[in-house]
C-alpha positions as YAML, in Angstrom:
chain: A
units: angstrom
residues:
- id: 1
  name: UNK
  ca: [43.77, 99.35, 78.49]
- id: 2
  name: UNK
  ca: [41.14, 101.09, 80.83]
- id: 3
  name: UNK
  ca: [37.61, 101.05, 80.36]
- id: 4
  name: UNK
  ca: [36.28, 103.56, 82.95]
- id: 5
  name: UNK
  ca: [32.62, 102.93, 81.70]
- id: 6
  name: UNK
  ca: [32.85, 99.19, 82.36]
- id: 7
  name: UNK
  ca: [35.82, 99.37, 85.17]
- id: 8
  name: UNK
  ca: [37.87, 97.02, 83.18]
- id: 9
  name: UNK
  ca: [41.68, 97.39, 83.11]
- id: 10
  name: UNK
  ca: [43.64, 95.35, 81.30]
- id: 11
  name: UNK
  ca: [47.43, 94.77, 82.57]
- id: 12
  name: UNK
  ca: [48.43, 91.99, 80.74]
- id: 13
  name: UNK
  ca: [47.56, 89.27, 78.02]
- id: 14
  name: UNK
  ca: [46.63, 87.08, 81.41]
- id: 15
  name: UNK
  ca: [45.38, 89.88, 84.09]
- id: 16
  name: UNK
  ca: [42.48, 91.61, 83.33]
- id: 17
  name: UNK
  ca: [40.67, 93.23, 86.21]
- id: 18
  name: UNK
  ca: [37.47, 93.82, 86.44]
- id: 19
  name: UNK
  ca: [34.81, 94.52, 88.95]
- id: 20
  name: UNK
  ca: [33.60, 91.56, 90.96]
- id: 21
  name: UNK
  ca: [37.24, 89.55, 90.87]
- id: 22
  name: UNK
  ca: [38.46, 87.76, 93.28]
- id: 23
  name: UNK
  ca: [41.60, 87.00, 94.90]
- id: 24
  name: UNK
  ca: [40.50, 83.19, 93.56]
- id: 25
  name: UNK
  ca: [40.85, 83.98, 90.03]
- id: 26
  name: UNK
  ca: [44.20, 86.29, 90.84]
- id: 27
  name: UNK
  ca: [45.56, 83.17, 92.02]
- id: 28
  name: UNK
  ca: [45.44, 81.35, 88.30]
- id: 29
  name: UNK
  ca: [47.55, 83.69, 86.87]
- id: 30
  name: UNK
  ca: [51.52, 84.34, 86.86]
- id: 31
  name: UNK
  ca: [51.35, 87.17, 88.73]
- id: 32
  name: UNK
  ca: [50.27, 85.09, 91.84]
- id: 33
  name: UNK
  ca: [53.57, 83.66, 94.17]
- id: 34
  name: UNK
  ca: [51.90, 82.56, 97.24]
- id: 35
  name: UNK
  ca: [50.95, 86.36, 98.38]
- id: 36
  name: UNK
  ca: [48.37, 86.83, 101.39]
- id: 37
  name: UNK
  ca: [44.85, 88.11, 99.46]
- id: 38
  name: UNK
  ca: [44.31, 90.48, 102.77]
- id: 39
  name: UNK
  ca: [47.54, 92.31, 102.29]
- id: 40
  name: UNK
  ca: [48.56, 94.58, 99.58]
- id: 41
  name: UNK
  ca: [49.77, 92.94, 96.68]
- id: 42
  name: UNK
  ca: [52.87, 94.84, 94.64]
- id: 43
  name: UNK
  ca: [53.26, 92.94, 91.14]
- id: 44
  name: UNK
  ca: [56.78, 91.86, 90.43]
- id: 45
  name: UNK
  ca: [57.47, 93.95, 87.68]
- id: 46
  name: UNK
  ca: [56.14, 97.17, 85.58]
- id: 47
  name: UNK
  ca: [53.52, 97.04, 83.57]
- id: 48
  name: UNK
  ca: [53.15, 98.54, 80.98]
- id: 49
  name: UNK
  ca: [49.42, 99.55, 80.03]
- id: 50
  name: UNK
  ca: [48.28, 101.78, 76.79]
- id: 51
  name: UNK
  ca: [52.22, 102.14, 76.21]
- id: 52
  name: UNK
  ca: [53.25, 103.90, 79.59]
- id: 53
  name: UNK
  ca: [54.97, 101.89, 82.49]
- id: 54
  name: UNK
  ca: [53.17, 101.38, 85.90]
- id: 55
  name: UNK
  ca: [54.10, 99.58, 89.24]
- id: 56
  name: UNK
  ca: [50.70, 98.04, 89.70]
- id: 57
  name: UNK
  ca: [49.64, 97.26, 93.39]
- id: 58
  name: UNK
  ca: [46.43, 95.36, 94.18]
- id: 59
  name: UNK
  ca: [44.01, 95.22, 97.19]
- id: 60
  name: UNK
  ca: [41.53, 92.65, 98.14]
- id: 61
  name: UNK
  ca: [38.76, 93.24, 100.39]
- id: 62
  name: UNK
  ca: [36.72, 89.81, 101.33]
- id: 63
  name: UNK
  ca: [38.01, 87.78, 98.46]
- id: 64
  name: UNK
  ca: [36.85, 90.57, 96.12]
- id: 65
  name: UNK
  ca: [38.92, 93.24, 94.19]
- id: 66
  name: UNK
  ca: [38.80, 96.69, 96.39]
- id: 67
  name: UNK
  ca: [41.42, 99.12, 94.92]
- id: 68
  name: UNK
  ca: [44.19, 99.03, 92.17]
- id: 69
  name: UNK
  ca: [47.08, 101.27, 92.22]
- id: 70
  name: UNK
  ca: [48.68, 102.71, 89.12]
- id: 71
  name: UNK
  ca: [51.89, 104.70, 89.82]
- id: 72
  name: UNK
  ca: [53.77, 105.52, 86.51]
- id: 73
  name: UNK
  ca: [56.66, 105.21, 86.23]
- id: 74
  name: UNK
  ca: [57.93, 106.78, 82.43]
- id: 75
  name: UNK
  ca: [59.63, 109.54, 84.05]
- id: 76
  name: UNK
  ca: [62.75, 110.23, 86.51]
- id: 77
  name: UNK
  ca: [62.84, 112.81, 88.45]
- id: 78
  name: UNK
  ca: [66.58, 113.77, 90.55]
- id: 79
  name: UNK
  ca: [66.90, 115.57, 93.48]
- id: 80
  name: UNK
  ca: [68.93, 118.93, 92.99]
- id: 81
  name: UNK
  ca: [70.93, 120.03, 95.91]
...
């Protein structure tokens, strides 16, 4: 679920982003497996958000939520040659 009028996204049951959190509170959830909060940080798995499927990527910027990254993923595209 996105809330664009209070920047709230909600990617799981446990991961709810919202503006002002921190790579602190990103560590106390399942998501977290020892990742570097100054890096960019690629969830393990889709997601899937208001029934489409996303590869979620996060970005911290001093200890504070900076960007998320939503590239869906419900269609397949193949080359043609």
């Amino acid at each position: 679920m996105l809330d664009i009028c209070n920047g709230f996204l909600k990617i799981s049951d446990e991961l709810t982003i919202f503006p002002g959190f921190s790579f602190g509170q990103f560590k106390h959830t399942r998501f977290y497996k020892n990742q570097d909060g100054v890096k960019i940080i690629y969830l393990d798995e889709q997601q899937i958000i208001d029934n489409k499927k996303y590869i979620v990527s996060l970005f911290f910027r001093n200890g504070k939520i900076y960007m998320v990254s939503l590239i869906c993923c419900d269609k397949e595209f193949s080359e043609k040659r």
